[in-house]
C-alpha positions in Angstrom: 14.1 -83.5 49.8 17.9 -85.0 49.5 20.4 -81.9 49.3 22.7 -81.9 46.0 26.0 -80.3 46.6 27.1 -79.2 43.4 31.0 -77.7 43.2 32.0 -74.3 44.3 32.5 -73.3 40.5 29.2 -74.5 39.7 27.2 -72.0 41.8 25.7 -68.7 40.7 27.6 -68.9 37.0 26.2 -65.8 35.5 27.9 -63.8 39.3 31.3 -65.3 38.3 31.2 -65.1 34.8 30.7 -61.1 35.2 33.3 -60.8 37.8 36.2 -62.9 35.9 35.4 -60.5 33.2 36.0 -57.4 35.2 39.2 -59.0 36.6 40.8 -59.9 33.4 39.8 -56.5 31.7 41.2 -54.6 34.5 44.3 -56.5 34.8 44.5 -55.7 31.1 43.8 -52.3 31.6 47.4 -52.1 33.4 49.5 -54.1 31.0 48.7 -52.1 28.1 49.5 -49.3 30.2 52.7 -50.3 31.5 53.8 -51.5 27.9 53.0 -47.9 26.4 54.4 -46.2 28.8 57.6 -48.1 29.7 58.4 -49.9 26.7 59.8 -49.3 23.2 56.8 -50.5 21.8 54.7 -47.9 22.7 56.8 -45.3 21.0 56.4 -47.3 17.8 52.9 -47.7 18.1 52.7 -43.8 18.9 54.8 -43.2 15.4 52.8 -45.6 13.8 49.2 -43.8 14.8 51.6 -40.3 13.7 52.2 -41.7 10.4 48.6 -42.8 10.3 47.4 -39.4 11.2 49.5 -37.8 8.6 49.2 -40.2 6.0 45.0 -39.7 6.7 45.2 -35.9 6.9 47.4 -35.4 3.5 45.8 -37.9 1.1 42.3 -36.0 1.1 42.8 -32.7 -0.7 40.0 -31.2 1.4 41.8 -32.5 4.4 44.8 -31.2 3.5 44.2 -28.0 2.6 42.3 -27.3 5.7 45.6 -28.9 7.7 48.0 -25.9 5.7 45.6 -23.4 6.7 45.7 -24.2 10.2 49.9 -24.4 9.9 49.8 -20.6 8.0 47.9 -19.3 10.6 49.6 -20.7 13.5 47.5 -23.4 14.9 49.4 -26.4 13.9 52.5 -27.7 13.8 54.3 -30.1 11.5 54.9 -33.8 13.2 57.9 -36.2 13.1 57.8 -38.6 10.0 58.4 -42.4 11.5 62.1 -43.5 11.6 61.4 -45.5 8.4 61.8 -42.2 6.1 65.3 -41.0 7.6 66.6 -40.7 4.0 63.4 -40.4 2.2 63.8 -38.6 -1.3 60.5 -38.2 -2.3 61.6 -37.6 -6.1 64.5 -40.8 -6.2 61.5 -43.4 -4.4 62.9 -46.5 -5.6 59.8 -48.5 -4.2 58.0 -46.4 -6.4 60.2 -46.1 -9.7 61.4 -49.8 -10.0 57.4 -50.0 -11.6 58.3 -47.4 -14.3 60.0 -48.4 -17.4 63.2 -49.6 -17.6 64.0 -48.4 -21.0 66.9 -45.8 -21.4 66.6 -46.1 -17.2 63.8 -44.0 -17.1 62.9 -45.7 -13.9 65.7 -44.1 -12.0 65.4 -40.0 -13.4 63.8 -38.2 -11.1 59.6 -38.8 -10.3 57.9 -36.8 -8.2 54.7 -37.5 -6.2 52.2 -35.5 -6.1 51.7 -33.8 -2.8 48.8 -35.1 -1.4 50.4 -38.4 -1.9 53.3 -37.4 0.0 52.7 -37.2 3.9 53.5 -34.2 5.5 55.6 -34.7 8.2 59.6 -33.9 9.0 62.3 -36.5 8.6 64.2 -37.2 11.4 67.9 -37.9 11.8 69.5 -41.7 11.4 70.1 -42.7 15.1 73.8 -41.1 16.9 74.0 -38.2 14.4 75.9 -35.6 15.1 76.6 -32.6 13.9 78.6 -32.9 10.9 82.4 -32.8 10.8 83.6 -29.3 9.6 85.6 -28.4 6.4 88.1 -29.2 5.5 88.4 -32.0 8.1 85.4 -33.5 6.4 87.5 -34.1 3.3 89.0 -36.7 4.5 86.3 -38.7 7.4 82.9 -38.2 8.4 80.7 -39.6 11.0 80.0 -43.1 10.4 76.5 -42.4 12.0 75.1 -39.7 9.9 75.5 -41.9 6.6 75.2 -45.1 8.1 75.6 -47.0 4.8 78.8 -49.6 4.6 78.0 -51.1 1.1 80.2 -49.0 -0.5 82.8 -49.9 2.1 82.7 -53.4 1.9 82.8 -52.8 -2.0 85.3 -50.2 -3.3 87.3 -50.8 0.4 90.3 -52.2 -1.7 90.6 -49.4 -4.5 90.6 -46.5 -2.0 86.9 -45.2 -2.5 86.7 -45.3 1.3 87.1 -47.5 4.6 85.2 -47.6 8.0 88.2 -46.2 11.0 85.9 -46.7 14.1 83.5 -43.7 14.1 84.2 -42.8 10.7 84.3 -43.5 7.4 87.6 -42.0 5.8 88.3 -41.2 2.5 91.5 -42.1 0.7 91.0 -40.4 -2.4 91.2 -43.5 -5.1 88.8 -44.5 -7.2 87.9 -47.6 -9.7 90.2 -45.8 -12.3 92.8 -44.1 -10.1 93.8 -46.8 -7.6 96.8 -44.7 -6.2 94.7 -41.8 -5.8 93.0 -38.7 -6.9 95.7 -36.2 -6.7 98.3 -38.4 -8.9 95.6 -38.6 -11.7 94.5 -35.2 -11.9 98.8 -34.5 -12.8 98.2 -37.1 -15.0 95.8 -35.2 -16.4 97.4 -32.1 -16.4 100.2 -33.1 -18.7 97.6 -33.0 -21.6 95.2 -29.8 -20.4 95.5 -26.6 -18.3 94.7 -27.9 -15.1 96.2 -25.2 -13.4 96.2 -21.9 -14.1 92.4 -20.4 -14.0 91.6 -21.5 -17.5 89.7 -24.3 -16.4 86.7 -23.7 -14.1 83.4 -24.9 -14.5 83.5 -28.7 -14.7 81.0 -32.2 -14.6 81.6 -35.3 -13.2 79.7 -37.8 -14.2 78.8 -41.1 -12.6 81.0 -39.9 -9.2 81.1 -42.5 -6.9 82.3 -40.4 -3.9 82.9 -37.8 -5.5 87.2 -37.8 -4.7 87.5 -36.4 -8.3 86.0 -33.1 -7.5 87.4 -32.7 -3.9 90.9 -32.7 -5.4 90.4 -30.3 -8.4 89.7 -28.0 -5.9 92.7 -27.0 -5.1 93.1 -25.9 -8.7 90.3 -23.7 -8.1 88.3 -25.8 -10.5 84.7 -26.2 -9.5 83.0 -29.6 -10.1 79.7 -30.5 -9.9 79.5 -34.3 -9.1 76.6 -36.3 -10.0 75.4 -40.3 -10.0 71.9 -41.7 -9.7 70.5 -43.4 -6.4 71.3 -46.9 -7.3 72.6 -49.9 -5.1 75.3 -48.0 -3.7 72.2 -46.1 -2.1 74.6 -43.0 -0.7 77.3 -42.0 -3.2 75.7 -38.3 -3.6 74.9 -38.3 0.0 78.4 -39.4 1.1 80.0 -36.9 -1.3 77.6 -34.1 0.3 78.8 -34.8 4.0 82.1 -34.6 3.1 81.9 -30.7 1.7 81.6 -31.1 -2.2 79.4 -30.2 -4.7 77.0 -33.1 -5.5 73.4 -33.5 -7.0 71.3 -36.9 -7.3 71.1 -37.3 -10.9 70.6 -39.8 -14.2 71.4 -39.5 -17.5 68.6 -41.1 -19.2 65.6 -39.5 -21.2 65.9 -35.9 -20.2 68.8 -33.4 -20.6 70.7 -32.5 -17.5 69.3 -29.3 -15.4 72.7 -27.6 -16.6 72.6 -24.8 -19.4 73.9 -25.3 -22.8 78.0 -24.1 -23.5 78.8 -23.8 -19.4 81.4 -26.5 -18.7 85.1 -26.4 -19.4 85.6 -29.9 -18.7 83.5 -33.0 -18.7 85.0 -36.3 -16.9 83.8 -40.0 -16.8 85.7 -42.3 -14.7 84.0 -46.0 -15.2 80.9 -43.9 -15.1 79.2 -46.5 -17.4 77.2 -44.5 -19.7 76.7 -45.9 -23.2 77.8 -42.9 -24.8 77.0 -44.0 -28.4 73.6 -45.8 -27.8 70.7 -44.8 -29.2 72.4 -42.9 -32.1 75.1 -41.5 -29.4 72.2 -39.6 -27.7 74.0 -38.9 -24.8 77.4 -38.1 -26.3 75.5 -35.0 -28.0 74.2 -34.4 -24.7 77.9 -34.4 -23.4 78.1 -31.3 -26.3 75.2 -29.6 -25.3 77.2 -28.6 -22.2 80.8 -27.8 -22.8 81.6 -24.6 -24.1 83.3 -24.5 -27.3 87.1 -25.5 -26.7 86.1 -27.4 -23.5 87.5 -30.8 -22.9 85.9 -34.2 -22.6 88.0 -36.9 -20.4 86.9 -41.1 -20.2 88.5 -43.1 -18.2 87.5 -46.6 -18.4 85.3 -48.7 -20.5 85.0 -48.6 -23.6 88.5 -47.1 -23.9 91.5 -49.7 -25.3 89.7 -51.9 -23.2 89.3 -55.9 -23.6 86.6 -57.6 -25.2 85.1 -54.0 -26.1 86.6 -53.0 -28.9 83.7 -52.6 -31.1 82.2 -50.1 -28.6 85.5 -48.3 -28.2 85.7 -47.9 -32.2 82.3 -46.6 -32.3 83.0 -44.0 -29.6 86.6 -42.8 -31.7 83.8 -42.6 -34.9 81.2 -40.1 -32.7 83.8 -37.7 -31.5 85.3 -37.5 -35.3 81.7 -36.9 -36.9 81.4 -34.1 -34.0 85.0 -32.7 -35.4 86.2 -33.3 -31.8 90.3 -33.1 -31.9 91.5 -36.2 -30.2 94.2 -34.8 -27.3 95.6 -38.5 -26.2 95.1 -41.7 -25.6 97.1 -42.6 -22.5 96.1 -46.1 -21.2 92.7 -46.3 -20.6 92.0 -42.7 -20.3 90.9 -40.8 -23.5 90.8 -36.9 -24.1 89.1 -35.1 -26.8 88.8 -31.5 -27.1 85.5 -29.8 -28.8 85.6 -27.6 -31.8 85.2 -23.8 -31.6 82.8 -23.8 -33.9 80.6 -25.8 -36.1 81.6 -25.2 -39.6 82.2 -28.9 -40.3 78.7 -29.7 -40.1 76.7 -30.9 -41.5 78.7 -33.7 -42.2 78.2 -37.5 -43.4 77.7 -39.5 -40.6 76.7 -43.0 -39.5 74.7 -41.8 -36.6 72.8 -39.6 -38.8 73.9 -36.6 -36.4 72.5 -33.4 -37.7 72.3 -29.9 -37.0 69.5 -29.1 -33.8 66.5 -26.5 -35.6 67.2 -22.7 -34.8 64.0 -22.8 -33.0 65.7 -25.1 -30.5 67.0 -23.5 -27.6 69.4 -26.0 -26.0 69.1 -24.1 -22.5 65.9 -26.2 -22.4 66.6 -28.6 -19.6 63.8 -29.0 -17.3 62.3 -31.8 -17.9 63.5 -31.7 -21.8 63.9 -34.9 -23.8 67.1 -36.0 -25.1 67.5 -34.8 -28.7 69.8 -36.6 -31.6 71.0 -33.3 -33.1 73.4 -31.0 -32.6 73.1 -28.1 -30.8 74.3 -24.8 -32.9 77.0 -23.2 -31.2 76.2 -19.5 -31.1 77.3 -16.5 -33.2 79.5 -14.9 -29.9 81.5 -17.9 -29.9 84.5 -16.0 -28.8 83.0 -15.5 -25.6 82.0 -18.4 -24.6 84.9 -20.4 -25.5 87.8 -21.8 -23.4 90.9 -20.0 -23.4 88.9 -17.1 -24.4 86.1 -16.3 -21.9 88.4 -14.7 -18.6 90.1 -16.7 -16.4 89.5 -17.6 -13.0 89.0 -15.3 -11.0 88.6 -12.3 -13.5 85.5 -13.8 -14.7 83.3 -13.5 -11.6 83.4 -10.0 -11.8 83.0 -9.4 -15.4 79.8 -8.9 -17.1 79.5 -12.1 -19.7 77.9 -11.7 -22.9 74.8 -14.0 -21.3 73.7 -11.1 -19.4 73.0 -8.9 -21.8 70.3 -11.2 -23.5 68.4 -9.6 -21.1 66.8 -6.0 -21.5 69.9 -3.7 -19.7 71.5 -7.0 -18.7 75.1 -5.7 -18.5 73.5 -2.8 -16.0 71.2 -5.1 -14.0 74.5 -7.7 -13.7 76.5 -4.9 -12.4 73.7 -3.4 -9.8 72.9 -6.9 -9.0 76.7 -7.5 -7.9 76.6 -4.4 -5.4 73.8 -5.2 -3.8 74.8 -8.8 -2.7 78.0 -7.2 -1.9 75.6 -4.9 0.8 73.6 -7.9 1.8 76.6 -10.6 2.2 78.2 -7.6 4.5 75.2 -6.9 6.7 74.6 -10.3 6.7 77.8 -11.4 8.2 77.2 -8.6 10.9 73.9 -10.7 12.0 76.5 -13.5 13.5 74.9 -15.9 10.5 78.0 -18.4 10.9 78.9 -17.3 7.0 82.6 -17.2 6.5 83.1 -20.3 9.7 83.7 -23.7 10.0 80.0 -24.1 10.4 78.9 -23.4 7.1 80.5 -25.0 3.6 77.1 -26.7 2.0 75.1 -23.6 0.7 72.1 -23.1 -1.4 70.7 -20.4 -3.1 66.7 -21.0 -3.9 66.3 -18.2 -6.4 70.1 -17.1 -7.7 69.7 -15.0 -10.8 72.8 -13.7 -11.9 74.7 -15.7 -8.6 75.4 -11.9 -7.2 74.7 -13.7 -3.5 77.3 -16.7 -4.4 79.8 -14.1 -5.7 79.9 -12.2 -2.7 80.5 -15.5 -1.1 83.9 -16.2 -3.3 86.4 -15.8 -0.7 84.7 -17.5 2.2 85.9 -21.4 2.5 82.2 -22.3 1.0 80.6 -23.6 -2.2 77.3 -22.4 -3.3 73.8 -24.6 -5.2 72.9 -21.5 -7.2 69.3 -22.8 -8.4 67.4 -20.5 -11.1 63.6 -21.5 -10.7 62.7 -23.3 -13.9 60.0 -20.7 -15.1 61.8 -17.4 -14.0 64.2 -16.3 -16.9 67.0 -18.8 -17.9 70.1 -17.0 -16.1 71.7 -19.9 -15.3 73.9 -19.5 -18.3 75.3 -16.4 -16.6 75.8 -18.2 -13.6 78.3 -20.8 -15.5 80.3 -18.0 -17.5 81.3 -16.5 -13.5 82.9 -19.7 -12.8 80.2 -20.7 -10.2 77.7 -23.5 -10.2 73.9 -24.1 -10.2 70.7 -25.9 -11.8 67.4 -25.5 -13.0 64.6 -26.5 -10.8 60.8 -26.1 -10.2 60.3 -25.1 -6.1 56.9 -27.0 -6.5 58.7 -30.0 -6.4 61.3 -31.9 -4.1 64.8 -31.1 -4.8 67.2 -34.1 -6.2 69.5 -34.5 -2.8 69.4 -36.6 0.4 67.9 -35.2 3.4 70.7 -33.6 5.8 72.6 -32.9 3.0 73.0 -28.1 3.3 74.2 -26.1 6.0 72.7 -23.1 4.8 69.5 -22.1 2.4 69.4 -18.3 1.0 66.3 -17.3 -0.2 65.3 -13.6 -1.8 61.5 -13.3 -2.7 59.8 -16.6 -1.2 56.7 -16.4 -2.3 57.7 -15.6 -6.2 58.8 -19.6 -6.5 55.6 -21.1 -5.9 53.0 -17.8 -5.7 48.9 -19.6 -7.3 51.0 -23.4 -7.8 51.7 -24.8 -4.5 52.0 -24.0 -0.9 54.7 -22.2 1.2 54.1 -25.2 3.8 55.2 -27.7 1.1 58.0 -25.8 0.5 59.4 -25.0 3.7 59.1 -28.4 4.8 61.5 -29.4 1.8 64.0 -27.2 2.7 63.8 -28.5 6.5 64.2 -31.8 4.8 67.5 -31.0 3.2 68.8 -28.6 5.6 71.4 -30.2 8.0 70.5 -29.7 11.9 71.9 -26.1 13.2 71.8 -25.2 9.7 70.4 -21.6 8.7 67.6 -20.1 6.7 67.5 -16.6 5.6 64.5 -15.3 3.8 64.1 -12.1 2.8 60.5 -10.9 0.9 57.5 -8.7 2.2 56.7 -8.0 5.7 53.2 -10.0 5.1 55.3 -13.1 3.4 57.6 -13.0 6.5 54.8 -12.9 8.9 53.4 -15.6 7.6 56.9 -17.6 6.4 57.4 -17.0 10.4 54.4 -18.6 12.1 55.1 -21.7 9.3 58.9 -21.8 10.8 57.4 -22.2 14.5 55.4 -24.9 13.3 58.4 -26.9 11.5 60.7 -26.4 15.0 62.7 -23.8 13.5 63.8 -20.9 15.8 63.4 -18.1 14.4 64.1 -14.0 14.1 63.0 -11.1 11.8 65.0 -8.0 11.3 65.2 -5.2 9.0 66.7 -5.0 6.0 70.0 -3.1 5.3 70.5 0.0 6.8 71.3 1.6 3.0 68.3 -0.1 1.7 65.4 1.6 0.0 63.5 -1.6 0.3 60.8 -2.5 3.0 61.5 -6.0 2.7 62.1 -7.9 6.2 64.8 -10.9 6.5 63.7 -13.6 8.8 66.7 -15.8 9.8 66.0 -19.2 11.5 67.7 -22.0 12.6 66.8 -25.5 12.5 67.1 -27.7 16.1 69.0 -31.3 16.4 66.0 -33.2 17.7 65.7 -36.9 18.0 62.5 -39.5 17.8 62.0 -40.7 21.4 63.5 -44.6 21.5 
């Protein structure tokens, strides 16, 4: 029989088949390996199976309440969030709120997600953060890195909003309307009202770009609370917070402001844009709802003596006349009215049908609280609430305002209350809590009441959030008349400010802000969120809330320690005070 000699390749396929097989999957075996282990891709591909993994565990409500268990007790911890969320504000998502409706911007208030379709994971720093630049240094430049936004740079560059120097962005002090700076327009100002002087204190800027306005009135000892939505300058609140002043992400749209009725002596709008007589001047009336009687109302910018809008500039003169608002000047572009003491000329003929608001209204209604087209009555103490009238800075941070006694024993709980955070402020500063240094100027307090723990505060080089949970009692009006600052807010949600954005969160009774609504988890995640790294956390509330507020702090990264309370103190409470650790996703 004649041999065939077939090719070498050709014998025994199925042998060579299995082998090549083995070959390639073991020469595979090593690439993946050396690509996850040695290469940037394998970190993303770790954060993406994190994210995965977080995203999986939080969306089934099973799921995730078996995932906050295990974090109460101590068996979990919280991971990293992917670098995509380094400035994730869950309640200002524009990929989620650009679907809402666009009408009155309702799209860009503030819309909260639900929590299990949040993931629950901790946001990371941008990448070369550093520890924030220390007031009042920060005034003028911050880290480039930590906001690493240049939009508004490029943009407002020419009018002195700010500029990129290397490193930092640095802050000039001009604005749209005040080209040659803040400090020059604020004496401007101050040939028309008391700048200076204490009378003014409490004031809103609305629409604040970087918020140069209230950085300079506070060397008048005039506290501002700035405020502008997140919109395509993406950072203004977030710039404003790094550099040291008072700042909330905010829009005025279909809701009232978190702010209680009659607490601000002055009121500014510098090119803010907001269409104060649309909608049957809606949000001029809302503009009334919060200055006291007497207070002052400054726009500088359109519509005022300004080209091509004269119709809207002669419907805004016709609104502050049907609202008996005495016009101060007109100087330029810049307008000043001041509001009437009281509201005997209404009601009044008027072409935006503006009446009186029902005395069932309460206009310290502001969470969540539609805009309303009346007029809210100013009340029967008016005397005490007006400006030049109520004390003046400093006198009034002491003194027990008429507020407080709308309470049962107010005037006596106000004046206990402002001991005791006198006690607590002392024997906290003995804890080495950085209060009253460099390292702390952003502070917030959770659950404020009467602001007795910002008060004690007044003469360290700080500014304090006082927040009054939306369903405890509305104090926040008491808050205002001591010259200090504050909003109303639900603790069940995400608060309106950029990650990063406190160096220290003050909280008395935990577990009273969210106790049968949501979890502590939630919660102390949030604050993590908006707390700056090295930042601080004191908590006082039960020993069994801080055992537990403890074990959750281990599993967020926080370092943590418990003490006593105040030697003097009759309470058993126990004060846990931790500290939140610069860490960085692995590149």
């Amino acid at each position: 029989m004649a041999q065939i000699n077939l090719p070498f390749s050709k014998r025994n396929p199925r042998q060579w088949k299995l082998l090549d097989l083995i070959t390639f999957a073991l020469f595979a075996t090593v690439f993946v390996f050396f690509v996850l282990v040695f290469t940037p891709l394998g970190d993303s591909l770790a954060a993406s199976g994190r994210e995965t993994l977080v995203l999986s565990s939080t969306s089934d409500p099973k799921q995730r309440h078996k995932l906050l268990s295990l974090v109460e007790s101590g068996k979990h911890s919280i991971d990293s969030c992917p670098y995509e969320a380094v400035d994730h504000m869950p309640c200002e998502d524009p990929r989620r709120n650009s679907k809402l409706s666009h009408d009155m911007n309702f799209y860009r208030e503030r819309h909260c997600p639900l929590p299990q379709e949040s993931p629950l994971c901790l946001i990371p720093p941008p990448k070369g953060y550093k520890i924030s630049v220390r007031w009042p240094e920060s005034l003028q430049k911050i880290w480039h890195n930590n906001v690493p936004f240049d939009k508004i740079a490029d943009r407002k560059g020419h009018q002195g909003w700010m500029k990129i120097d290397g490193q930092h962005f640095i802050f000039p002090g001009g604005g749209t309307m005040f080209p040659d700076g803040a400090i020059s327009y604020i004496e401007r100002l101050g040939q028309y009202i008391p700048i200076s002087g204490g009378v003014l204190r409490t004031a809103l800027d609305m629409g604040c770009g970087v918020a140069s306005f209230g950085a300079y009135l506070l060397k008048e000892d005039i506290l501002t609370l700035s405020f502008a939505p997140r919109d395509s300058h993406k950072a203004q609140i977030q710039f404003a917070l790094e550099r040291g002043i008072p700042a909330i992400v905010a829009m005025l749209g279909t809701r009232r402001l978190p702010l209680p009725a009659y607490s601000l002596d002055l009121v500014h709008c510098s090119r803010c844009l907001i269409p104060y007589t649309a909608y049957n001047a809606t949000y001029f009336v809302e503009v009334d709802r919060l200055l006291r009687p007497g207070g002052y109302f400054v726009v500088s910018g359109p519509p005022v003596q300004w080209a091509k809008l004269d119709k809207e500039w002669a419907d805004l003169q016709a609104v502050a006349r049907a609202l008996c608002y005495e016009l101060i000047v007109v100087d330029g572009n810049t307008v000043i009215w001041k509001k009437p003491s009281a509201d005997s000329c209404f009601p009044n003929e008027n072409e935006f049908g503006l009446e009186l608001c029902s005395e069932s209204d309460d206009p310290n209604h502001a969470w969540y609280h539609k805009l309303k087209n009346c007029i809210s009555r100013i009340p029967s103490s008016t005397g005490e609430y007006s400006v030049g009238t109520i004390p003046n800075w400093p006198e009034r941070l002491s003194k027990p305002p008429s507020r407080a006694a709308l309470l049962k024993t107010g005037i006596n709980v106000f004046e206990a209350d402002t001991r005791r955070w006198q006690r607590r402020v002392s024997y906290y500063k003995s804890l080495n809590l950085k209060l009253g240094t460099p390292a702390v100027r952003n502070v917030m307090d959770m659950n404020a009441f009467f602001g007795g723990f910002a008060a004690a505060l007044s003469s360290d080089p700080v500014w304090v959030m006082n927040v009054v949970p939306a369903r405890k009692s509305s104090t926040l009006g008491v808050v205002y008349d001591r010259g200090l600052i504050g909003v109303y807010h639900d603790w069940c949600e995400p608060f309106s400010t950029y990650p990063r954005t406190y160096d220290f969160i003050h909280v008395s009774s935990i577990d009273s802000l969210i106790k049968n609504r949501c979890n502590s988890v939630d919660l102390m995640v949030e604050m993590d969120r908006i707390l700056r790294p090295e930042g601080t956390v004191v908590i006082r509330d039960s020993a069994e809330v801080i055992d537990r507020v403890n074990r959750i702090a281990a599993a967020i990264k926080w370092t943590s320690v418990v003490h006593e309370s105040e030697p003097d103190s009759k309470s058993s409470e126990k004060i846990l005070v931790a500290t939140k650790k610069l860490w960085r996703l692995s590149t």
